[in-house]
N, C-alpha and C positions, 0 to 999 in steps of 0.2 A: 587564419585567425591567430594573431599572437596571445591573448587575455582573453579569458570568459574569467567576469567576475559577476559575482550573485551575493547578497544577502537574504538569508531565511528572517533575521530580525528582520529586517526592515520589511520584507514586502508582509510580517506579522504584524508589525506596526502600522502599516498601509491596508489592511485587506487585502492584499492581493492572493488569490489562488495560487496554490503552486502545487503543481503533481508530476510527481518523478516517473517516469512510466522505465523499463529494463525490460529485458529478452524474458526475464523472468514473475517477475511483480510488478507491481502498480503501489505508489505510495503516495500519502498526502500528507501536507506540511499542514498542523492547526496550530491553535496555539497552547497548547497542553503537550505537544510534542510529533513525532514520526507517525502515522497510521498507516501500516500495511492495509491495505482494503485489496485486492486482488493476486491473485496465486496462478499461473499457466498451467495447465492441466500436466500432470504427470510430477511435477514439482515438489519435493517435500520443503517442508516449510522449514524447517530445525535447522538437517543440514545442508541444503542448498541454498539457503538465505540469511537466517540468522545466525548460525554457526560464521559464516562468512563477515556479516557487522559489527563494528567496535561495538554496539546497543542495541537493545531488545527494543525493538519498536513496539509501538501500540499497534493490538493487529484487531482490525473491524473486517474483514474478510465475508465476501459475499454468499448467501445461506447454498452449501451443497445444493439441498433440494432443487436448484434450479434447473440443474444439468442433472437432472435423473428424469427418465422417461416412464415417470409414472407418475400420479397426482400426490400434491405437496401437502395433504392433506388438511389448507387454511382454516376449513370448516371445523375443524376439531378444538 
C-alpha cells in the first residue's frame, strides 16, 4: 500500500464511527474530541499511554468493577 489517508473531520462531519483499537487501548473519535474508553490489563494509563501523546485524551474507560470476582454491588 503506498497512501492511507483518513479524515477524522470529515468522517465527524459524516457520522461515521471511527475507533482506533492498539496493542494497548481502545480509543473513540466523537466530536468533542479523543475518548480513551479501554485500558489492556496490566497497563498504566499516565505512562504507557498518555505520557506517550502529543494530548490528553478524553478518557471514558470502562468501570474496574467488571473484572473483579466479586459482586459490583449495583444494588447499593
Amino acid at each position: 500500500m503506498e497512501q492511507t489517508t483518513f479524515s477524522g473531520e470529515y468522517a465527524n462531519q459524516t457520522g461515521q464511527p471511527v475507533t482506533y483499537i492498539t496493542e494497548r487501548a481502545v480509543f473513540e473519535l466523537k466530536k468533542d474530541g479523543i475518548y480513551l474508553t479501554e485500558v489492556a490489563p496490566g497497563i498504566d494509563i499516565q505512562t504507557q499511554i498518555i505520557d506517550l501523546m502529543g494530548f490528553v485524551p478524553n478518557i471514558k474507560c470502562m468501570d474496574e468493577r467488571i473484572f473483579q470476582n466479586e459482586l459490583m454491588g449495583l444494588k447499593k
